[in-house]
N, C-alpha and C positions, 0 to 999 in steps of 0.2 A: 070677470067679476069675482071669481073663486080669490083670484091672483090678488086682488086688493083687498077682500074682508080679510085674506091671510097678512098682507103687508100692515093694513091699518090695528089688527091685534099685536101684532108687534111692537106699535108705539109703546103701548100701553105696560111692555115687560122689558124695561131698560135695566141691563147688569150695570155692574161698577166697577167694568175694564178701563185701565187705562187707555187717554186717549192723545197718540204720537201724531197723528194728523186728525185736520179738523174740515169737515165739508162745508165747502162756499155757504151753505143755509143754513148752517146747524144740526146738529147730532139729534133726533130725534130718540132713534132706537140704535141699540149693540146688542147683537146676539156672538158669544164667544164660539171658536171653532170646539168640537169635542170628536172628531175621529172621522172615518171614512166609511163608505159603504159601496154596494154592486149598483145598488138602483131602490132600495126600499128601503122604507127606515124602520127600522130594528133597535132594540136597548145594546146589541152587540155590534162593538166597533170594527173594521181591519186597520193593519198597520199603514202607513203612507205607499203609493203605490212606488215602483223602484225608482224613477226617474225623478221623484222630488225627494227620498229619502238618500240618494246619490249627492243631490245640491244641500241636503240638511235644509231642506223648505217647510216649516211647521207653520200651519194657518192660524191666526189669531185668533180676530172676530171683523164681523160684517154689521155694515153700521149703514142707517139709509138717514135722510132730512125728512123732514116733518112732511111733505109731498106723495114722496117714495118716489121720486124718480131718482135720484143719483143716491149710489151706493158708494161705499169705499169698503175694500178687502185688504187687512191688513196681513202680514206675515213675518215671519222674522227668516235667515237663512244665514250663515254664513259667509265672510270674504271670502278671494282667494287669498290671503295670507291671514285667515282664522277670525277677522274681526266679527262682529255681531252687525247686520245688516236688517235694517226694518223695513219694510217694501209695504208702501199704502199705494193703489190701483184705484184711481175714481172712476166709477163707474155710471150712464144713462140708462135706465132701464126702458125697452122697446117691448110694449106690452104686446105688440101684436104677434111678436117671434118669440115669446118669454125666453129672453135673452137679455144680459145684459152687457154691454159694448165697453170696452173701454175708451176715455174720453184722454186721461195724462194719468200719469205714475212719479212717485215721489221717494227718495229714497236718504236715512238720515244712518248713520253708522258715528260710533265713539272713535273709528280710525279713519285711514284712507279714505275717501270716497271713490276714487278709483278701483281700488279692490272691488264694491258694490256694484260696478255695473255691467257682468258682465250676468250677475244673478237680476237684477231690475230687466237686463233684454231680454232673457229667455221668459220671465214671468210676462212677463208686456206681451212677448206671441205668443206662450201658452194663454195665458187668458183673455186673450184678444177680445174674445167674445162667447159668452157661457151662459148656459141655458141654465136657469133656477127651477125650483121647484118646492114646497112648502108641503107641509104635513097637511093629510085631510082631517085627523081628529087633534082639535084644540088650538091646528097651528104654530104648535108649540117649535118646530123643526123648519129650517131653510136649508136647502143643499144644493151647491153649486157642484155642476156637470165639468171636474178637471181633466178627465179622460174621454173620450166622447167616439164611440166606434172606430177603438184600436183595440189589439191584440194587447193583453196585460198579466200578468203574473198573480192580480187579484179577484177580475171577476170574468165569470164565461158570459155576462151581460156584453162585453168590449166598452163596459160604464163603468167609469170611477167617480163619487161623487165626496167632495168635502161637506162634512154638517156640523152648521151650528145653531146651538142652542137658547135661546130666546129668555131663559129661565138665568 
């Protein structure tokens, strides 16, 4: 229940990101990425943990349908010969594992599309499937679980979580 009065405040706080893909139902809400965290949310950010700061993988924003079941996680990353690659991840959300699955993956670049894909696999298994979790005051916060009991260079949680911002 918590999971949906937070999702349904959401609607209500649409930024004005650009939008490079577009979900089957419509854009209801965008909340933009703003920084990483252990497991709490804090006004202070960490930097990318090493393995997506290696692929030059910066998270966008996370955008749900007027429902809240399907998400899309966009990001931008690099080719391998240096092009700019945008990786949008649609996502089902399964309320009962607060998880969210990925369903297909879309990827659009100004070069190559070949370059792009070998950064859309590795994102496609890393987020296979990722656990959310939302802010308890104001709901202002969504943070998706991109490390998830591993050994990491950023938190002794073994959590690394992307958050974005609702505002």
């Amino acid at each position: 229940m918590k999971g949906l009065i937070f999702l349904a405040s959401l609607m209500i706080g649409s930024t004005t990101l650009a939008e490079t893909f577009k979900l089957p139902a419509g854009t209801t809400f965008r909340a933009k990425s703003v920084g990483y965290d252990c497991g709490e949310f804090t006004s202070e950010y960490l930097g990318a943990p090493k393995e997506y700061l290696e692929r030059k993988i910066e998270f966008v924003q996370l955008s749900a349908d007027k429902h809240l079941n399907t998400f899309l996680v966009e990001a931008n990353y690099e080719g391998t010969n240096g092009e700019k690659c945008i990786y949008g991840g649609f996502y089902d959300r399964d309320r009962t594992t607060v998880r969210i699955n990925l369903s297909s993956s879309e990827v659009v670049t100004d070069g190559d599309m070949e370059n792009c894909l070998d950064g859309q696999m590795w994102l496609d298994n890393k987020l296979s499937s990722v656990k959310y979790e939302a802010s308890k005051r104001g709901y202002r916060f969504v943070a998706l679980h991109i490390v998830e009991d591993a050994q990491n260079e950023l938190c002794e949680s073994n959590t690394v979580r992307t958050v974005f911002d609702r505002r």
